[in-house]
N, CA and C atoms as a LAMMPS dump frame, in Angstrom:
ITEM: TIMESTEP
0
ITEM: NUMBER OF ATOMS
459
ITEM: BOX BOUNDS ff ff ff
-5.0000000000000000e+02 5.0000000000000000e+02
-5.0000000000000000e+02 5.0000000000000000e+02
-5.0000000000000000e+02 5.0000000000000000e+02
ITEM: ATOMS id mol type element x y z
1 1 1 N -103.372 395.492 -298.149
2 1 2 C -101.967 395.875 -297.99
3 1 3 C -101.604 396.876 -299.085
4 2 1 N -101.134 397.569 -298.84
5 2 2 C -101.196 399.374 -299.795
6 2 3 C -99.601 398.672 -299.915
7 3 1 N -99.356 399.373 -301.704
8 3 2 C -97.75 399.308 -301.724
9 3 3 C -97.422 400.811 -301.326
10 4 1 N -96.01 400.631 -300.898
11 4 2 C -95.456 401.796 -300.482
12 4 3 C -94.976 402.793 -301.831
13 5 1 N -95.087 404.344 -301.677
14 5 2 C -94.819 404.879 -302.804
15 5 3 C -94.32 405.885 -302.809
16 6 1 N -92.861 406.038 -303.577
17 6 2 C -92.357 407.279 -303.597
18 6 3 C -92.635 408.646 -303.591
19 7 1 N -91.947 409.394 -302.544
20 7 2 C -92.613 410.926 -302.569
21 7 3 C -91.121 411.522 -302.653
22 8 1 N -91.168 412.107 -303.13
23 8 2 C -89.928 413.118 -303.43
24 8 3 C -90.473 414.362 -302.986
25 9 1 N -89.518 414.935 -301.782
26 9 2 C -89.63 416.521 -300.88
27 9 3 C -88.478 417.314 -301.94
28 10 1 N -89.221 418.089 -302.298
29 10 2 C -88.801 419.202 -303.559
30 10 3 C -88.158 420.242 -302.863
31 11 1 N -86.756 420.413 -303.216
32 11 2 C -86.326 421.668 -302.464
33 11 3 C -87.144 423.09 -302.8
34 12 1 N -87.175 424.196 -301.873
35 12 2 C -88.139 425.018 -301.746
36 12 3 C -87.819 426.211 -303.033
37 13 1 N -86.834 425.692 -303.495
38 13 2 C -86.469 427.063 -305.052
39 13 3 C -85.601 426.478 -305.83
40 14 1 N -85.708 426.547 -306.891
41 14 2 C -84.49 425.793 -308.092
42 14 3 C -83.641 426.317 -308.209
43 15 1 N -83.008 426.465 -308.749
44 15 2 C -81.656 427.585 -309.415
45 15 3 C -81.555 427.121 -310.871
46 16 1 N -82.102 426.44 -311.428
47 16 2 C -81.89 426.463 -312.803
48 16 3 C -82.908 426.449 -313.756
49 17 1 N -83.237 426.735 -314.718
50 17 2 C -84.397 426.236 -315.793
51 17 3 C -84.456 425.788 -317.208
52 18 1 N -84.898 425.005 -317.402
53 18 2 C -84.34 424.98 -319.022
54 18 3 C -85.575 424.41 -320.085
55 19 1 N -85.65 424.485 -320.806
56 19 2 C -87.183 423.863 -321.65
57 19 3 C -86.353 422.745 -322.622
58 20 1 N -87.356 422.028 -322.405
59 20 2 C -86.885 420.784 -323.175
60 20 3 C -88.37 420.196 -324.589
61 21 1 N -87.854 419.878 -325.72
62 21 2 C -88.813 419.479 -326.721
63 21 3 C -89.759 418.075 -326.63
64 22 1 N -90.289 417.277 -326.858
65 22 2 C -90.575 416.165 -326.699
66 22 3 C -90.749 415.848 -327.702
67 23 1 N -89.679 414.741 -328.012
68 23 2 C -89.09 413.887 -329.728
69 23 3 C -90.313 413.322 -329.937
70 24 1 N -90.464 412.486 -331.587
71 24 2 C -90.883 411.848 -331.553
72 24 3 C -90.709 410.665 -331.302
73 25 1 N -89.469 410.746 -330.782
74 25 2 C -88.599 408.828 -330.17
75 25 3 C -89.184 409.222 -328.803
76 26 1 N -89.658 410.131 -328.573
77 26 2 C -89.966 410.116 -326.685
78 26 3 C -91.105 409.351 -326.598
79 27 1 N -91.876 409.092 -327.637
80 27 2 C -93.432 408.271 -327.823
81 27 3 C -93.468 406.887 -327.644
82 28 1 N -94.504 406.276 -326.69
83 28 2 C -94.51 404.688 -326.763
84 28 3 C -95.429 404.615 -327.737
85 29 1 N -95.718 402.786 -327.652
86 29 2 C -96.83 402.096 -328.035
87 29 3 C -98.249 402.862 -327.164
88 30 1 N -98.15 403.289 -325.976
89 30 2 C -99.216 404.027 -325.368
90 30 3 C -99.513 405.284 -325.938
91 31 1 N -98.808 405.785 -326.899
92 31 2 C -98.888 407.07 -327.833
93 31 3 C -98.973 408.389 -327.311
94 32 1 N -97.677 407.982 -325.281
95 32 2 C -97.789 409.433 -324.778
96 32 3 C -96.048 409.119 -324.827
97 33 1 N -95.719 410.169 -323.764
98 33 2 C -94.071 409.947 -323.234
99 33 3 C -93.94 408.89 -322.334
100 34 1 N -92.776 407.74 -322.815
101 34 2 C -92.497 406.431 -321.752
102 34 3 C -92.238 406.771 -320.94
103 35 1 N -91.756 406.394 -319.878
104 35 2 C -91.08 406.544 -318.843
105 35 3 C -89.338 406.521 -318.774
106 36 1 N -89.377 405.555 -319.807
107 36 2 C -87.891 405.584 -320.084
108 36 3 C -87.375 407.027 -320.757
109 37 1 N -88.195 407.762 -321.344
110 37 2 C -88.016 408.833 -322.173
111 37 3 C -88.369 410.129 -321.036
112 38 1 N -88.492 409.867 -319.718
113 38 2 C -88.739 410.785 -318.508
114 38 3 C -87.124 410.56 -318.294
115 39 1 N -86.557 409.69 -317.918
116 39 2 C -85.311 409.697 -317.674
117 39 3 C -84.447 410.425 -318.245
118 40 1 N -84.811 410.022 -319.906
119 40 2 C -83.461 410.694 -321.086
120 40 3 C -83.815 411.842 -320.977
121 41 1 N -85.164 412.578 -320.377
122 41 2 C -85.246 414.347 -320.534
123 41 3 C -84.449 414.561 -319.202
124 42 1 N -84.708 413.913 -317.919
125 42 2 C -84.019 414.077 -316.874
126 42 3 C -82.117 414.519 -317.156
127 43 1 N -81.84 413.2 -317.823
128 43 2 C -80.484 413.084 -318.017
129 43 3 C -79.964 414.486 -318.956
130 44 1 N -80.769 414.599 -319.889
131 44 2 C -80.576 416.263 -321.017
132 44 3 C -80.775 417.247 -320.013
133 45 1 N -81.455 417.433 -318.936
134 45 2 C -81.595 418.75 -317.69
135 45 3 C -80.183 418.691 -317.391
136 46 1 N -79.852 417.575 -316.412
137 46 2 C -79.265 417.566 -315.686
138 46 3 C -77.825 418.04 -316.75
139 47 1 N -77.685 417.439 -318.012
140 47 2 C -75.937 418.21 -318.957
141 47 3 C -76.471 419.308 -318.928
142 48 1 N -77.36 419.949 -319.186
143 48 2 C -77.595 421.688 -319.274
144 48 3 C -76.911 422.042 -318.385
145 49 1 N -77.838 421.528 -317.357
146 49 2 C -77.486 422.403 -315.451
147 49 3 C -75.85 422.606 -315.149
148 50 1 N -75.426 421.6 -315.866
149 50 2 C -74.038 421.038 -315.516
150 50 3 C -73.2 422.138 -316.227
151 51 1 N -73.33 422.295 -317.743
152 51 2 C -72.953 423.118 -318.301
153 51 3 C -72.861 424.263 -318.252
154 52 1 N -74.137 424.612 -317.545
155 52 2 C -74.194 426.021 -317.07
156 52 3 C -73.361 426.632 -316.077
157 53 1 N -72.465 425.351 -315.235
158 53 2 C -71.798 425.761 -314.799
159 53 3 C -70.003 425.175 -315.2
160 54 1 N -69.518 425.529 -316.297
161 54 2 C -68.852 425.096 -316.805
162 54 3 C -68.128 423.655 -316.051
163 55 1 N -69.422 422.347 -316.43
164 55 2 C -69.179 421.367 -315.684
165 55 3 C -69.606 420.642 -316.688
166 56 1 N -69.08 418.803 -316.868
167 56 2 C -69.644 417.69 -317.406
168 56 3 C -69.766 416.897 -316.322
169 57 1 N -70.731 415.425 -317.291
170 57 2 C -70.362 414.078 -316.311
171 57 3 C -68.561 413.92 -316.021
172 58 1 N -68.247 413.921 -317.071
173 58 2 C -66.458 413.299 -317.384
174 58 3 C -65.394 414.501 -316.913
175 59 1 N -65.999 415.671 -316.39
176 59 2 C -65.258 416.892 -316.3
177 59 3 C -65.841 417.587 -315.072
178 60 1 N -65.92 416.402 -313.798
179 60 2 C -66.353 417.476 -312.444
180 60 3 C -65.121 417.145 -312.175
181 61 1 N -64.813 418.348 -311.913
182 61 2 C -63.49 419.121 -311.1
183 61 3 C -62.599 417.749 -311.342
184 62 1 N -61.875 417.407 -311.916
185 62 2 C -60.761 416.792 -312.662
186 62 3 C -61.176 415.251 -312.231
187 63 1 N -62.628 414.912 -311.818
188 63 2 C -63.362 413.553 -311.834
189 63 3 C -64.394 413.503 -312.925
190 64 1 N -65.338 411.896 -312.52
191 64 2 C -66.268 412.079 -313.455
192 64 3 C -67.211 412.514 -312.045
193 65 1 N -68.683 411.742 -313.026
194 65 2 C -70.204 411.643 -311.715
195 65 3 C -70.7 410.642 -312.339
196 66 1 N -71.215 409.886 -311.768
197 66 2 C -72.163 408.75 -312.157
198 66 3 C -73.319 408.697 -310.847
199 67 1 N -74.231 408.774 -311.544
200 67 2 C -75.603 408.711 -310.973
201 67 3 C -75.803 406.968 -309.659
202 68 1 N -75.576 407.381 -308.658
203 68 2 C -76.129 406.348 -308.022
204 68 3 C -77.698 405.477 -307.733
205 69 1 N -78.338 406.384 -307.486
206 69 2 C -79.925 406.468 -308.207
207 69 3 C -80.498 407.249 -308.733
208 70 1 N -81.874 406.41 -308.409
209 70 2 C -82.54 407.628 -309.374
210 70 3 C -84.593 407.226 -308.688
211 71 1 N -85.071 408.708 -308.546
212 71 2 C -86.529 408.434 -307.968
213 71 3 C -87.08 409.1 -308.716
214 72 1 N -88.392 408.725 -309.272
215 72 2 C -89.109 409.162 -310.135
216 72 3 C -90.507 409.063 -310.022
217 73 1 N -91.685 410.229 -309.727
218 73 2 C -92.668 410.221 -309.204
219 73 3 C -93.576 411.024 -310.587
220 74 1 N -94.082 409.473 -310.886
221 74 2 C -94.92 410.078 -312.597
222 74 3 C -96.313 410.769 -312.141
223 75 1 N -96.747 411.876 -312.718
224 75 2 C -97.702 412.665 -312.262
225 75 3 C -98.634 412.774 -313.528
226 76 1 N -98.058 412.918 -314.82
227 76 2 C -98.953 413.434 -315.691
228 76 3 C -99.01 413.147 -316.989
229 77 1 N -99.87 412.455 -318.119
230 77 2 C -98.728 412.504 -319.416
231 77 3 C -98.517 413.316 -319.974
232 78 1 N -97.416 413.071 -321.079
233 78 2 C -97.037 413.932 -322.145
234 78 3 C -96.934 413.256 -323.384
235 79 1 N -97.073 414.605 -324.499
236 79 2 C -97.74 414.053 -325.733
237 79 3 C -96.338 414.515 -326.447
238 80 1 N -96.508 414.275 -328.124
239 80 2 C -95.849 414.516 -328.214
240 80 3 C -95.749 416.023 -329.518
241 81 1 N -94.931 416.847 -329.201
242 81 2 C -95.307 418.343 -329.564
243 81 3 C -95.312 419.403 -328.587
244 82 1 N -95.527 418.663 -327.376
245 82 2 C -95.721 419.624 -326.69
246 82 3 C -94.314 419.733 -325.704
247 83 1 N -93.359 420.969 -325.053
248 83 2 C -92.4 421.153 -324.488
249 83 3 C -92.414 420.829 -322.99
250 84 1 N -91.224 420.847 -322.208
251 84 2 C -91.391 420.694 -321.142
252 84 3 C -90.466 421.608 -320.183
253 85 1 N -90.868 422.346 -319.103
254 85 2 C -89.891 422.977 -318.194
255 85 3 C -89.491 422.378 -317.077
256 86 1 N -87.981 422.054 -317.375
257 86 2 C -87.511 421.687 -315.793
258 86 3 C -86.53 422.352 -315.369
259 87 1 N -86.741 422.361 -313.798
260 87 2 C -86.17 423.034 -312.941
261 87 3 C -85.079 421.911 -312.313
262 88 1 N -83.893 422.269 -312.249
263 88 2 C -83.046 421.444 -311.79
264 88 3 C -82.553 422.177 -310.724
265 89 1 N -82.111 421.568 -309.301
266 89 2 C -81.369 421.842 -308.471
267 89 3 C -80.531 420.805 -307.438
268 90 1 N -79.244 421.26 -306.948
269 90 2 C -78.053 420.388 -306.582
270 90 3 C -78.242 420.625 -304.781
271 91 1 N -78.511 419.616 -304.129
272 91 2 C -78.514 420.154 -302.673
273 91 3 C -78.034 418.58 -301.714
274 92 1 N -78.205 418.836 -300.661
275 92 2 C -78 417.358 -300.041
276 92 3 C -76.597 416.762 -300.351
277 93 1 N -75.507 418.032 -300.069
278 93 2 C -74.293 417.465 -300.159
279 93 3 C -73.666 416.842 -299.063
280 94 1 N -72.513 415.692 -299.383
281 94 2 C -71.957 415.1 -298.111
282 94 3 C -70.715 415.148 -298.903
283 95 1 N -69.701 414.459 -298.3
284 95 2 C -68.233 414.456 -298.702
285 95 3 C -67.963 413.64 -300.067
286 96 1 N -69.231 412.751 -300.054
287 96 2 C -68.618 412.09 -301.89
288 96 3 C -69.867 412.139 -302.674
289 97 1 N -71.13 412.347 -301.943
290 97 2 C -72.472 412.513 -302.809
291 97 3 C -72.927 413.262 -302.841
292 98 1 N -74.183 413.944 -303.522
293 98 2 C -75.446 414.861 -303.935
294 98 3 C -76.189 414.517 -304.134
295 99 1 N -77.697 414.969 -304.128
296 99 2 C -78.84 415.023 -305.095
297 99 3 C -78.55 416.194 -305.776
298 100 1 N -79.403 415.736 -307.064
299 100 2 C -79.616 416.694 -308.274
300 100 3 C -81.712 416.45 -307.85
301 101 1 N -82.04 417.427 -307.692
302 101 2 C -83.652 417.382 -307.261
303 101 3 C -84.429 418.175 -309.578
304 102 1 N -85.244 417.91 -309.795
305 102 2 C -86.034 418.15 -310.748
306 102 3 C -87.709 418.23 -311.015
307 103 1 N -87.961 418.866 -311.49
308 103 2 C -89.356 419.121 -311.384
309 103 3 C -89.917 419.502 -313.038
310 104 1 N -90.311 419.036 -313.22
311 104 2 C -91.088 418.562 -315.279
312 104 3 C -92.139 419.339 -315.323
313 105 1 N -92.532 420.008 -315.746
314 105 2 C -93.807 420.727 -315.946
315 105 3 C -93.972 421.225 -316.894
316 106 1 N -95.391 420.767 -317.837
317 106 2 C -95.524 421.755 -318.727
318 106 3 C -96.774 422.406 -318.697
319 107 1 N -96.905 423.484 -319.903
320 107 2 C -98.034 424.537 -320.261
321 107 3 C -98.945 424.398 -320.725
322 108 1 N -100.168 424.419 -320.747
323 108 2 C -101.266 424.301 -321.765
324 108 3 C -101.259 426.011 -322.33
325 109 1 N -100.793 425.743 -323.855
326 109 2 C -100.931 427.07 -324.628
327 109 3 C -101.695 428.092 -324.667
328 110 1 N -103.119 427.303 -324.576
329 110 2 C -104.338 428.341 -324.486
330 110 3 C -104.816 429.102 -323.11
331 111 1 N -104.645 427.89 -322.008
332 111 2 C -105.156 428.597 -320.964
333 111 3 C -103.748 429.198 -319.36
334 112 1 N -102.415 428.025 -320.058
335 112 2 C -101.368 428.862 -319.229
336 112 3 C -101.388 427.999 -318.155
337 113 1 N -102.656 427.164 -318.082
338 113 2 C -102.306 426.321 -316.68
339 113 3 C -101.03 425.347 -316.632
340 114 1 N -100.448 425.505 -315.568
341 114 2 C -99.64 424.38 -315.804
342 114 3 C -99.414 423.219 -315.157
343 115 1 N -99.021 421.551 -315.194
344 115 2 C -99.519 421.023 -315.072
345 115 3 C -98.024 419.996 -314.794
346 116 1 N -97.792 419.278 -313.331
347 116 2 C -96.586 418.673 -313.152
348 116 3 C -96.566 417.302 -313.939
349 117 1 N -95.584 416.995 -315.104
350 117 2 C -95.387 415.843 -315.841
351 117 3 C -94.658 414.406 -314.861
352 118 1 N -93.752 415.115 -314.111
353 118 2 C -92.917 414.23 -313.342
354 118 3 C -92.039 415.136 -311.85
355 119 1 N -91.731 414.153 -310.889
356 119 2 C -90.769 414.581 -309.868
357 119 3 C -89.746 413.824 -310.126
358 120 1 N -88.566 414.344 -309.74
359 120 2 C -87.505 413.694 -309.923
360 120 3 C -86.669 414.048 -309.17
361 121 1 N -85.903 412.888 -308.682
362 121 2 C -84.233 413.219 -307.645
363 121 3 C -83.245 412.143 -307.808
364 122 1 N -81.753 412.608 -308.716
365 122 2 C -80.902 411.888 -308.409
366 122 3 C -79.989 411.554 -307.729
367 123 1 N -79.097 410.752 -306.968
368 123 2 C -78.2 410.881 -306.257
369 123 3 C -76.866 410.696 -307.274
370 124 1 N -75.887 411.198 -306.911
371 124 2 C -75.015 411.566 -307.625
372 124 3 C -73.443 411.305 -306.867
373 125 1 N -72.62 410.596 -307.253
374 125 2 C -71.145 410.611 -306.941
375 125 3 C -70.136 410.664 -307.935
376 126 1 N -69.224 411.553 -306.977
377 126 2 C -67.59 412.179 -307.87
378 126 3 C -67.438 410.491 -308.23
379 127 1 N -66.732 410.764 -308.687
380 127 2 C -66.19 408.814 -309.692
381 127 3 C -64.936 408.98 -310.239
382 128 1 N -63.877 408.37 -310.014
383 128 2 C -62.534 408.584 -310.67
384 128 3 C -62.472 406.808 -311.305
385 129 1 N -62.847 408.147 -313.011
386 129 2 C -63.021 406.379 -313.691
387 129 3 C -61.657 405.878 -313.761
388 130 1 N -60.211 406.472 -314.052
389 130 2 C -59.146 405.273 -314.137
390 130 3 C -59.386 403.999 -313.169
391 131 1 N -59.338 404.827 -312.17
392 131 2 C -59.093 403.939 -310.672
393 131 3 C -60.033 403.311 -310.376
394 132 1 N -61.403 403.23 -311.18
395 132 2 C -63.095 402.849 -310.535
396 132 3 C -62.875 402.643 -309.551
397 133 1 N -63.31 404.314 -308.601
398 133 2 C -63.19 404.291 -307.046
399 133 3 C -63.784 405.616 -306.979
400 134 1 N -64.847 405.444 -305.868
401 134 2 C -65.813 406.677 -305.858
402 134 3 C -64.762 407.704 -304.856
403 135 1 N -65.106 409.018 -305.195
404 135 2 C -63.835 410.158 -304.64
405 135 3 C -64.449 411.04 -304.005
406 136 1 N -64.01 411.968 -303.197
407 136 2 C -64.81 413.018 -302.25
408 136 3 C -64.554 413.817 -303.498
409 137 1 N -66.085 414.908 -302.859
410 137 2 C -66.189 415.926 -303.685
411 137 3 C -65.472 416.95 -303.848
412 138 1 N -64.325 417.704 -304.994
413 138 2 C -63.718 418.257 -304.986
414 138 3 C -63.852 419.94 -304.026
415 139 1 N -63.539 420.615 -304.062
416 139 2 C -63.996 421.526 -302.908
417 139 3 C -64.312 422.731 -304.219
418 140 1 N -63.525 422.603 -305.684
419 140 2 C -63.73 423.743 -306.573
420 140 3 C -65.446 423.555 -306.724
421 141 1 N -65.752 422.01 -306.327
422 141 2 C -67.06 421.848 -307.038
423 141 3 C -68.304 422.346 -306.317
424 142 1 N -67.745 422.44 -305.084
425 142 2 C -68.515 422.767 -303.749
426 142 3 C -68.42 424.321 -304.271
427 143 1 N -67.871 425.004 -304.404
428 143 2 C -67.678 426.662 -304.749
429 143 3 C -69.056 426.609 -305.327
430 144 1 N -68.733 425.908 -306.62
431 144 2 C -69.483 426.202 -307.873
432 144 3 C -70.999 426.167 -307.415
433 145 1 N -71.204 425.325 -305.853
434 145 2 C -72.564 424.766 -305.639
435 145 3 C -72.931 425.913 -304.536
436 146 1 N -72.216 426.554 -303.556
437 146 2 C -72.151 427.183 -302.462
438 146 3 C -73.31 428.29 -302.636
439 147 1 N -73.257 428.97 -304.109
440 147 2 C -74.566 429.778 -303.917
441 147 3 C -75.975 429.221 -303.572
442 148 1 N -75.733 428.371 -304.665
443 148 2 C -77.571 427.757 -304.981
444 148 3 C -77.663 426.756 -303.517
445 149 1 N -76.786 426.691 -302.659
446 149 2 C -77.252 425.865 -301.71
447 149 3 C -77.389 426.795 -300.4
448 150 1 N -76.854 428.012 -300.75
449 150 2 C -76.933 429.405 -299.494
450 150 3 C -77.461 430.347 -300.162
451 151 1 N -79.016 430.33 -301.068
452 151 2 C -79.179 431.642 -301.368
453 151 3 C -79.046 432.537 -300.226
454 152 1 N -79.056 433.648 -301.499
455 152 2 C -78.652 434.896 -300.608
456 152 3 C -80.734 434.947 -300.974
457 153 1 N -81.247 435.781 -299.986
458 153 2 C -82.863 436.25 -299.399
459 153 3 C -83.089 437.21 -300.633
């Protein structure tokens, strides 16, 4: 009996990129990157991405976001010293949710190959913390998303 196992379908182009360091708090007892420390780089992409578009968790379009899940497809380790590139992108919108899709990859210095650390996809909802009551997605926020989800060719 095979367990069943996450595959995450990677949207076909990112729209964002950002390089990230790997702490030395990112290190287990296994003396690579935890898994828990795949998340906290996830979670640091995803405020970049956000920022980049003059957006927070606590500051989408006059809501918050709180992450409903989260899928995570470990591919490779990481040490620590060495950086990481992820590609973040926002797609799979409906009236109160998203994915945020991600892709971890880093470089080997000498030869350039590069080599996938992790897949990643979160789901994501508007959140109006006074009221704790999940909210449709504002429509300014949809603007902000309308390119990267219609490139232009």
């Amino acid at each position: 009996m095979g367990m069943s196992r996450i595959k995450i379908e990677l949207p076909e182009h990112f729209s964002f990129y950002t390089k990230i360091p790997v702490r030395i708090t990112d290190i287990n007892y296994g003396g690579h990157v935890g898994n828990d420390s795949i998340l906290s780089i996830i979670h640091e992409a995803r405020m970049q991405f956000l920022k980049n578009k003059n957006l927070d968790e606590l500051n989408f379009g006059g809501f918050g976001l709180i992450m409903r899940d989260v899928a995570i497809e470990f591919k490779n380790e990481l040490f620590y010293g060495e950086d990481v590139k992820v590609a973040v992108h926002a797609a799979d919108f409906s009236k109160i949710a998203f994915s945020i899709y991600y892709k971890i990859e880093k470089s080997n210095a000498v030869s350039n190959e590069k080599k996938i650390i992790a897949l990643a996809k979160t789901g994501m909802v508007c959140f109006d913390y006074p009221l704790k009551k999940v909210m449709a997605i504002p429509s300014i926020i949809l603007e902000k998303f309308i390119q990267d989800i219609n490139p232009l060719n």
